[in-house]
N, CA and C atoms as an extended XYZ file, in Angstrom:
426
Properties=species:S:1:pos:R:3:atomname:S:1:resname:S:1:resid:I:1 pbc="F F F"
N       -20.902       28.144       74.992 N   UNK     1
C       -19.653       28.875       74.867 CA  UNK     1
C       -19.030       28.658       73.494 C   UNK     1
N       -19.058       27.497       73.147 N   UNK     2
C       -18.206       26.816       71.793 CA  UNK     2
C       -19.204       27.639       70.744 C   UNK     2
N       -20.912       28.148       70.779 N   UNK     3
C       -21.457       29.102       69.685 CA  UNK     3
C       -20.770       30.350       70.067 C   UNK     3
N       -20.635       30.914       70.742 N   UNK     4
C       -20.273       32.371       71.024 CA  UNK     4
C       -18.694       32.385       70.592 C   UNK     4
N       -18.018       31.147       70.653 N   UNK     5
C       -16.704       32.165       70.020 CA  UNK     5
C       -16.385       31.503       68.706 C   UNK     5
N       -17.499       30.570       68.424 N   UNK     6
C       -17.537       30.788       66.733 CA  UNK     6
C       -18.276       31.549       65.955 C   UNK     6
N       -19.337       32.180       66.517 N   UNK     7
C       -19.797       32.872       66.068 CA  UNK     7
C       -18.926       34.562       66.358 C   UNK     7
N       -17.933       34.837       67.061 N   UNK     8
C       -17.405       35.936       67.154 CA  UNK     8
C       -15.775       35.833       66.692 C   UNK     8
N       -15.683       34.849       65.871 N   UNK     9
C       -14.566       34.340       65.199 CA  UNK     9
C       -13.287       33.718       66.360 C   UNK     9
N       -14.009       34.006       67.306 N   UNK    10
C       -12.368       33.644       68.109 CA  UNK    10
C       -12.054       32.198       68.593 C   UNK    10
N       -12.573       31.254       68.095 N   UNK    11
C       -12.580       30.000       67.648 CA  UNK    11
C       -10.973       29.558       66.949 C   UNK    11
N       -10.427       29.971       66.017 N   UNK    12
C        -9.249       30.068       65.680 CA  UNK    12
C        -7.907       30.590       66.871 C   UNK    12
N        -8.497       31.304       67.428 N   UNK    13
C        -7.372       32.255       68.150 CA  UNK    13
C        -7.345       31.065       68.886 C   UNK    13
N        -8.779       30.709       69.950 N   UNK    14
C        -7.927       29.701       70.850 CA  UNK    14
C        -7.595       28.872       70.737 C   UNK    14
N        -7.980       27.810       69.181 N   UNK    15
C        -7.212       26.452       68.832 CA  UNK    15
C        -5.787       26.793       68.851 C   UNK    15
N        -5.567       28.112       68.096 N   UNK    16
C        -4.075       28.553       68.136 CA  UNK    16
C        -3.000       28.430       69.570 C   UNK    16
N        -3.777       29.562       70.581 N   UNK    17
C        -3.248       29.057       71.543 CA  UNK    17
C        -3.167       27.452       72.412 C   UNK    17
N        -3.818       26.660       72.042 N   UNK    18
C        -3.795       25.685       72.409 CA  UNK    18
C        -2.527       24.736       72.097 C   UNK    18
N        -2.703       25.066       70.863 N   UNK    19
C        -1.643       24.547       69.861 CA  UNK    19
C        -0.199       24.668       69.744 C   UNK    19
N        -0.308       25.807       70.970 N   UNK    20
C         1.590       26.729       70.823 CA  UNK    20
C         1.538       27.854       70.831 C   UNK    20
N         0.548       28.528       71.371 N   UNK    21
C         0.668       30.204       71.935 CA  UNK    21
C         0.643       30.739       70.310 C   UNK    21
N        -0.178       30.712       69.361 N   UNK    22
C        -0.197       31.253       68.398 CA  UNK    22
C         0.641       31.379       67.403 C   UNK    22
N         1.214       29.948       67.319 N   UNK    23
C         2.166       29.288       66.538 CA  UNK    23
C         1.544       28.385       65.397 C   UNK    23
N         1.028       28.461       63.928 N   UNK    24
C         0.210       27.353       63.707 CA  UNK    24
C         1.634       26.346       62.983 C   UNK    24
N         1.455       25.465       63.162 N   UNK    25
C         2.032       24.297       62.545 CA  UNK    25
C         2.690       24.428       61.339 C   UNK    25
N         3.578       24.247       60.241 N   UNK    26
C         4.397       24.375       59.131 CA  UNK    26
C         3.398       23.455       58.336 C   UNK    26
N         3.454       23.759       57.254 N   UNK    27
C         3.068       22.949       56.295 CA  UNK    27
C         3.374       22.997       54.953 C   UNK    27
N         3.087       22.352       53.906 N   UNK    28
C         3.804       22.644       52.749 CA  UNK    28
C         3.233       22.333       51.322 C   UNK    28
N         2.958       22.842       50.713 N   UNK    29
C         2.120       22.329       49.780 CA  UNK    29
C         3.031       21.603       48.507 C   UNK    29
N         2.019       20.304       48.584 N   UNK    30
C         2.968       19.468       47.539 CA  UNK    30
C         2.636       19.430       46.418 C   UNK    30
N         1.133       19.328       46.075 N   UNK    31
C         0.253       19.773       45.125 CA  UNK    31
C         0.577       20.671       43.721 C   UNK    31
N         0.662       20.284       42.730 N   UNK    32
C         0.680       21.079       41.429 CA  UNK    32
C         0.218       21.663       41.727 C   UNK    32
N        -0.323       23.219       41.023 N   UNK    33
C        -1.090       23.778       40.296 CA  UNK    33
C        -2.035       23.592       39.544 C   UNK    33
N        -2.196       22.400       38.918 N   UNK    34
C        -3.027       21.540       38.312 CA  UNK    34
C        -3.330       20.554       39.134 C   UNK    34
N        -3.333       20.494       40.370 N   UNK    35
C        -4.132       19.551       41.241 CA  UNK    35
C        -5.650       20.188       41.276 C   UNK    35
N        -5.772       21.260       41.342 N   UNK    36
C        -7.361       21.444       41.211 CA  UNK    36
C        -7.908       21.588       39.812 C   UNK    36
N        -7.161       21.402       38.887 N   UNK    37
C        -7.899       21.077       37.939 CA  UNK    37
C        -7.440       21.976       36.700 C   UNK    37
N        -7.571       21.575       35.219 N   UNK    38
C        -7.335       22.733       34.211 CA  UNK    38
C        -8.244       23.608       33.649 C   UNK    38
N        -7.359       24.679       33.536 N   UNK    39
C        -8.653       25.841       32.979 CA  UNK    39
C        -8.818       26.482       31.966 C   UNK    39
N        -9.862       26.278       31.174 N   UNK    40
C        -9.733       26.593       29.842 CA  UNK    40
C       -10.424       27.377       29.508 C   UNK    40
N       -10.402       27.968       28.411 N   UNK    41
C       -10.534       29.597       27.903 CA  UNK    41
C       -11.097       28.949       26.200 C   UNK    41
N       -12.493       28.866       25.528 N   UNK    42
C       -13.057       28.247       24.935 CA  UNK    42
C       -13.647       29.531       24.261 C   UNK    42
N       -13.338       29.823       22.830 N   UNK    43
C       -13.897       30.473       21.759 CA  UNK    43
C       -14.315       29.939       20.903 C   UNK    43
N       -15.253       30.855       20.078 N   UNK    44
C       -16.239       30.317       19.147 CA  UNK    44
C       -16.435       31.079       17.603 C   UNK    44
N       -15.984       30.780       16.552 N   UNK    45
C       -16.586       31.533       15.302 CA  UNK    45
C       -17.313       31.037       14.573 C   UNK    45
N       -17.426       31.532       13.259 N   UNK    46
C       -18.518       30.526       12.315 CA  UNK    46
C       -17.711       29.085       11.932 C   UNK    46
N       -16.517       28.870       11.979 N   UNK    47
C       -16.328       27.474       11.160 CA  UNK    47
C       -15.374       26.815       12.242 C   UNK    47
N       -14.822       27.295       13.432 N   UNK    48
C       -14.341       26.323       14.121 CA  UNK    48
C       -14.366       26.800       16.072 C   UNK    48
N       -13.658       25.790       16.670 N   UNK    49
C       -13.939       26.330       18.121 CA  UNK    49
C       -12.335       26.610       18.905 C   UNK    49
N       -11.555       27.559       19.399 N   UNK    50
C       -10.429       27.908       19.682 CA  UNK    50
C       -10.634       27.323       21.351 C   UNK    50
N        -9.798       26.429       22.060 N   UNK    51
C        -9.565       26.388       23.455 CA  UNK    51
C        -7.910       26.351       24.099 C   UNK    51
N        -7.818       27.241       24.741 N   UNK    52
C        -6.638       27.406       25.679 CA  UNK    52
C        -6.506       26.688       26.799 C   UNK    52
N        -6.068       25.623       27.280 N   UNK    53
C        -5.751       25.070       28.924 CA  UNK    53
C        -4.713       25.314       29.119 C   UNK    53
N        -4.820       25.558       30.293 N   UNK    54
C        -3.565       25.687       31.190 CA  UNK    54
C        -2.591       24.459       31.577 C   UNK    54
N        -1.388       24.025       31.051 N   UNK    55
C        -0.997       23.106       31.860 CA  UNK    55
C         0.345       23.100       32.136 C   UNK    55
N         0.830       24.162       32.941 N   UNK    56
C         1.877       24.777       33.151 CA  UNK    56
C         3.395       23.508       33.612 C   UNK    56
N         3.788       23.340       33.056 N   UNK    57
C         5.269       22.347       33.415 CA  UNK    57
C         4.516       20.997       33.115 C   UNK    57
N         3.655       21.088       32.138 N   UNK    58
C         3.845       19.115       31.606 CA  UNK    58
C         4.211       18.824       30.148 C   UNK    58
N         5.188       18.329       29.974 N   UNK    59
C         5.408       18.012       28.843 CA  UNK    59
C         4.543       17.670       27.501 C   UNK    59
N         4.417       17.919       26.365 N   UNK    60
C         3.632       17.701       25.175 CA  UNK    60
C         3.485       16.276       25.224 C   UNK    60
N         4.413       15.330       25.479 N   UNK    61
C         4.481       13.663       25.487 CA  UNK    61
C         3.220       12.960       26.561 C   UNK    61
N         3.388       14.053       27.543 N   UNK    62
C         2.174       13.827       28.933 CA  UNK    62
C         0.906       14.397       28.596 C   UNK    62
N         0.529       14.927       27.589 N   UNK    63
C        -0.960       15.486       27.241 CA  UNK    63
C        -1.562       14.648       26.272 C   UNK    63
N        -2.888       14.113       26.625 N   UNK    64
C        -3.742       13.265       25.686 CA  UNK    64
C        -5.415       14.037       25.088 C   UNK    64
N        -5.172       14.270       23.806 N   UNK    65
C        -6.645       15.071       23.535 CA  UNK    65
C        -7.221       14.171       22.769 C   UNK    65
N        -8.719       13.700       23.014 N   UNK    66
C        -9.492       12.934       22.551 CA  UNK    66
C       -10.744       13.801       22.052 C   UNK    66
N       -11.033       13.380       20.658 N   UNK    67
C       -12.391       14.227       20.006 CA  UNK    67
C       -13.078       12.846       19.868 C   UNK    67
N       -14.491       13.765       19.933 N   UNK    68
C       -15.573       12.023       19.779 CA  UNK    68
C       -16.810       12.769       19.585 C   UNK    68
N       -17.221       13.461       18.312 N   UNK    69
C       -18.014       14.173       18.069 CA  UNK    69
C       -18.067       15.716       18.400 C   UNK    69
N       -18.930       16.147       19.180 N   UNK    70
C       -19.112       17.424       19.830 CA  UNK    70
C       -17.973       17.071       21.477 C   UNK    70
N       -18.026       15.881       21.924 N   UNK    71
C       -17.272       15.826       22.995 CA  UNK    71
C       -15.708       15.674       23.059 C   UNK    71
N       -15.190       16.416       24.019 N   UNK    72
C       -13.747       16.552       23.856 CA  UNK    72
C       -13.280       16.562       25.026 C   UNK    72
N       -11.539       15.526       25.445 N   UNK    73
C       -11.216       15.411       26.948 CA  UNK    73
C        -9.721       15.674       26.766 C   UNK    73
N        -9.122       16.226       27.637 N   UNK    74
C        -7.861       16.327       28.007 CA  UNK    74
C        -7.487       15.450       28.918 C   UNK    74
N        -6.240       14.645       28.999 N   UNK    75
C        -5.521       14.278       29.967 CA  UNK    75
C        -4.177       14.508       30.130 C   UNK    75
N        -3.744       14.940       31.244 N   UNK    76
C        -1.985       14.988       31.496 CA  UNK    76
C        -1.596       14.293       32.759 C   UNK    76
N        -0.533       13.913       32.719 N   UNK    77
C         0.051       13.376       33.051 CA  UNK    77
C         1.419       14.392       34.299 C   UNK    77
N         1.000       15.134       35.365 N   UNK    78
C         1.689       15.770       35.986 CA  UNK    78
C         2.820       15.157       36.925 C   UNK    78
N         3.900       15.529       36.971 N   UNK    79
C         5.038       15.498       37.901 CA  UNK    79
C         6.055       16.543       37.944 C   UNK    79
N         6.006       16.685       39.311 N   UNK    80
C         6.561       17.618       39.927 CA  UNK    80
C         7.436       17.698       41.232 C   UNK    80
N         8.947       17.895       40.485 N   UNK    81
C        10.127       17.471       41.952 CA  UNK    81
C        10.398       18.803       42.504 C   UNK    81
N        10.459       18.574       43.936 N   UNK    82
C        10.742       20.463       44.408 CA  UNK    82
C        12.165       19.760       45.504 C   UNK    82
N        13.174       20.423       45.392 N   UNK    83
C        14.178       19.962       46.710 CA  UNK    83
C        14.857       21.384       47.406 C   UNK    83
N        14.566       21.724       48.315 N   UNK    84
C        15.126       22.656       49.269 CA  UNK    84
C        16.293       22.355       49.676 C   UNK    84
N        17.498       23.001       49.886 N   UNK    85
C        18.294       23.227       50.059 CA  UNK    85
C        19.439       23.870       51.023 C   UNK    85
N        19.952       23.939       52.108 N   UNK    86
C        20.901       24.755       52.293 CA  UNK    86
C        22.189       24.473       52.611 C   UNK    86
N        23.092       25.160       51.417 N   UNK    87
C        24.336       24.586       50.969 CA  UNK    87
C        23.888       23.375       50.952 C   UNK    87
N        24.853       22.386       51.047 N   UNK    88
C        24.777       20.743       50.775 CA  UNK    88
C        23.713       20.030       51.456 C   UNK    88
N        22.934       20.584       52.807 N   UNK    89
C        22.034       19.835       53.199 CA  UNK    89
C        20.391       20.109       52.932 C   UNK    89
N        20.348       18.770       52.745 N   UNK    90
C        18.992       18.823       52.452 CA  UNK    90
C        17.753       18.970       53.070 C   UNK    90
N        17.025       20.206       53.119 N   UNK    91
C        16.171       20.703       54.177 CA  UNK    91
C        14.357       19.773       53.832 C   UNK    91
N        14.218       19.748       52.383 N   UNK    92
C        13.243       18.817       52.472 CA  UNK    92
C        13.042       18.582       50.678 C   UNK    92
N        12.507       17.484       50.543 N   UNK    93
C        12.142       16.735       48.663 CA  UNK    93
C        11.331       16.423       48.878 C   UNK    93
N        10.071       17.103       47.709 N   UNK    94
C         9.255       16.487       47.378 CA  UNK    94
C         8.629       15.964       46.343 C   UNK    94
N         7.676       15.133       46.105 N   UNK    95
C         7.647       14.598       44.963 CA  UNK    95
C         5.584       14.458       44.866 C   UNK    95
N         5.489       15.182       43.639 N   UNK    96
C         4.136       14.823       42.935 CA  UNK    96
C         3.669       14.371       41.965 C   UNK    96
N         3.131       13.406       42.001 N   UNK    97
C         2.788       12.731       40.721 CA  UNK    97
C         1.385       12.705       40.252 C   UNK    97
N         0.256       12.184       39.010 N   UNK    98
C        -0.636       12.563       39.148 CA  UNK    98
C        -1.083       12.804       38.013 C   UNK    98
N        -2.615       12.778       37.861 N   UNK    99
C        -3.153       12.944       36.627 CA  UNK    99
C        -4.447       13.529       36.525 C   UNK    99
N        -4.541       14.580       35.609 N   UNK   100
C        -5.611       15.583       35.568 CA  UNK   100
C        -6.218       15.453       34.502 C   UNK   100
N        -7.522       15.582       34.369 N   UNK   101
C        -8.198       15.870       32.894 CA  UNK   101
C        -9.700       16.656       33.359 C   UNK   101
N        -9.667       17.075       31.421 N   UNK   102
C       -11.276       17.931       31.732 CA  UNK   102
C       -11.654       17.391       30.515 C   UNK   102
N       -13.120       17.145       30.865 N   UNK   103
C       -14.083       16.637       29.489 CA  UNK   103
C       -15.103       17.724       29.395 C   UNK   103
N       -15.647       18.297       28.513 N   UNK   104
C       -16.552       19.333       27.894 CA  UNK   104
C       -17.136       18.964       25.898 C   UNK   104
N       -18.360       19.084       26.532 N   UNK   105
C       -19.057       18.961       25.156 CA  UNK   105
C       -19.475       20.756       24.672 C   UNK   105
N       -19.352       20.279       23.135 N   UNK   106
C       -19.664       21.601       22.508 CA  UNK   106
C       -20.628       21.199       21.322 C   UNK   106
N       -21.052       22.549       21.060 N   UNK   107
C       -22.515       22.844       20.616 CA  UNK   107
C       -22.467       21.768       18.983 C   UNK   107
N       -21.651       21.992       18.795 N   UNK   108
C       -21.367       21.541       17.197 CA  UNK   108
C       -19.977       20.462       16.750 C   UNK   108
N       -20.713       19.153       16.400 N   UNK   109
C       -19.173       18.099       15.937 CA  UNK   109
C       -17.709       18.772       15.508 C   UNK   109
N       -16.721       18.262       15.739 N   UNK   110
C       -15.745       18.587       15.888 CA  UNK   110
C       -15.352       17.759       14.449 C   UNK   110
N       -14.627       18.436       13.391 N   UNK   111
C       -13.967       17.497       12.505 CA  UNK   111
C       -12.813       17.221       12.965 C   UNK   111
N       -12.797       16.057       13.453 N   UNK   112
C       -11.371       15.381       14.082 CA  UNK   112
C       -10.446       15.413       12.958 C   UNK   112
N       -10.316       15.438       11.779 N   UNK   113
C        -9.216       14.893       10.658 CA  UNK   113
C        -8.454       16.332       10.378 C   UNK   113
N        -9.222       17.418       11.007 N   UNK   114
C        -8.275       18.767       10.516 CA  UNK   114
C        -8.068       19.470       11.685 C   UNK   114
N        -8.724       18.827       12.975 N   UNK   115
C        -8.116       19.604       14.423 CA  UNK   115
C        -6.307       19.690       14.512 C   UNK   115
N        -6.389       20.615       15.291 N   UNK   116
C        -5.074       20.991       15.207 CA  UNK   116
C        -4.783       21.294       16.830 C   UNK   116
N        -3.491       20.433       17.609 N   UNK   117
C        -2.871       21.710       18.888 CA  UNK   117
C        -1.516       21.516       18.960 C   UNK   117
N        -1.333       22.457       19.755 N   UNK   118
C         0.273       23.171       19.947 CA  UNK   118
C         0.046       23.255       21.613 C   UNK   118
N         1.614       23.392       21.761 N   UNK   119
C         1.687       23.836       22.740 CA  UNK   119
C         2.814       24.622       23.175 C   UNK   119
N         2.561       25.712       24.046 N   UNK   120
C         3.665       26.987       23.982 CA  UNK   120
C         3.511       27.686       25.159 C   UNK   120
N         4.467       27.788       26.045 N   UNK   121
C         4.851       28.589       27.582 CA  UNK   121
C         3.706       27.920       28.729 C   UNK   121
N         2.969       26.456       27.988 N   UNK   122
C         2.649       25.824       29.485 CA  UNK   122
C         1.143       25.826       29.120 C   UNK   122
N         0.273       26.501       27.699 N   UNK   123
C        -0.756       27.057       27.446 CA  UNK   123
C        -0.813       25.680       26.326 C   UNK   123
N        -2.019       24.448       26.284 N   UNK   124
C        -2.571       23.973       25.047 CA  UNK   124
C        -3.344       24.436       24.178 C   UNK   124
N        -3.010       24.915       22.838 N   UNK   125
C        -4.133       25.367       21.987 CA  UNK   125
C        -4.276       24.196       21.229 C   UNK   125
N        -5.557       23.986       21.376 N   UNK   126
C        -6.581       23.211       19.699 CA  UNK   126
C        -7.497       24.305       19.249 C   UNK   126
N        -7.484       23.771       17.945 N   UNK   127
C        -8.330       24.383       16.881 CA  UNK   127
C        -8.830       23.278       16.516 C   UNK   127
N       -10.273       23.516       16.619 N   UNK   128
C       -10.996       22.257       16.369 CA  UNK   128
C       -12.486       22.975       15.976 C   UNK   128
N       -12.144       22.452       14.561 N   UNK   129
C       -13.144       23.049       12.910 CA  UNK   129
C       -14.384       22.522       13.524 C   UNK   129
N       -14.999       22.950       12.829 N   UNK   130
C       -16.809       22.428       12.677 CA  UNK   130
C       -17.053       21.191       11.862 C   UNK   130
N       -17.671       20.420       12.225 N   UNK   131
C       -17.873       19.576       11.020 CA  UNK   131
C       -18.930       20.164        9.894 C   UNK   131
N       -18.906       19.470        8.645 N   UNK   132
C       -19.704       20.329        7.843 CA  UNK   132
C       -21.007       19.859        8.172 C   UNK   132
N       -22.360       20.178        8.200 N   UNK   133
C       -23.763       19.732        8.374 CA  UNK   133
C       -23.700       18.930        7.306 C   UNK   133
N       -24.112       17.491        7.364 N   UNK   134
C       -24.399       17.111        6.302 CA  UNK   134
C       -25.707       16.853        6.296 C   UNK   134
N       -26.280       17.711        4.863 N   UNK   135
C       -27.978       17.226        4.538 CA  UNK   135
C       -28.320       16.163        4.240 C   UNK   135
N       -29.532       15.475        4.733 N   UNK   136
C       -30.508       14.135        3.910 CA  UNK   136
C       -30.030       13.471        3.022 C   UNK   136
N       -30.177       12.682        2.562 N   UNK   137
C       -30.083       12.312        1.644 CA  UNK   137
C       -31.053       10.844        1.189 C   UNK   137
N       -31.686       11.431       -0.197 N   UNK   138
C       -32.841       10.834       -0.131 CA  UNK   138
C       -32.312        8.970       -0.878 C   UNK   138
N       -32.785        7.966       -1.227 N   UNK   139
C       -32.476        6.726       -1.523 CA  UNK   139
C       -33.296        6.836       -2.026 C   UNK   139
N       -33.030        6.155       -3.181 N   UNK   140
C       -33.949        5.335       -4.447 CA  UNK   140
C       -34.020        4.062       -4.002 C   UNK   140
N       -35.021        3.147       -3.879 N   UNK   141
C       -35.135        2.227       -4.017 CA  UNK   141
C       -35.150        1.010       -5.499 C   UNK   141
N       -34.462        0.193       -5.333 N   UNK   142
C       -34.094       -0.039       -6.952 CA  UNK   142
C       -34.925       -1.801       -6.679 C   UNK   142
């Protein structure tokens, strides 16, 4: 019986009724937006690499960008107070705290000494140059 009404979806309906005549439970999400993670938007030209993340409501003070060759990591530092309201009483507060990062390697070293980011409406941009190839170089032995 338990295959036949999951397999005909009605598996849900009767936990529902079980639960309160098709009432499901309140719930509330406390979770950033950046609890699942940041998302970045990664371009490419001849002399450097453009990336956009998303990190909507964290302060510039809460973002950490680390270069280490071709590899590169973000970290922030998220918090987030929500308090509901009606008139003076307080219907519910919540509180998230929390920390997100993304690490990604790219094709070509990063010159750390002329990377550059900003940040503007919640969006991190770096600009992060190419390093120059450096050729051989042969030694004399003296």
């Amino acid at each position: 019986m338990n295959e036949l009404m999951r397999r005909s979806g009605l598996e849900p309906l009767f936990d529902d009724m079980l639960k309160g005549f098709f009432i499901r439970p309140m719930t509330f999400d406390t979770r950033s937006d950046l609890a699942a993670g940041i998302k970045l938007d990664v371009k490419e030209d001849e002399k450097a690499y453009i990336v956009h993340a998303e990190l909507p409501g964290v302060n510039k003070e809460d973002i950490h960008v680390r270069i280490d060759g071709k590899h590169v990591s973000l970290t922030a530092e998220v918090k987030k107070e929500t308090e509901v309201k009606e008139g003076e009483k307080v219907l519910r507060s919540e509180r998230y705290f929390g920390q997100v990062s993304r690490s990604f390697e790219l094709a070509h070293d990063v010159d750390e000494a002329t990377a550059d980011a900003s940040l503007r409406d919640g969006v991190l941009e770096l600009l992060l140059p190419k390093k120059e190839k450096t050729t051989g170089r042969k030694l004399i032995i003296k």
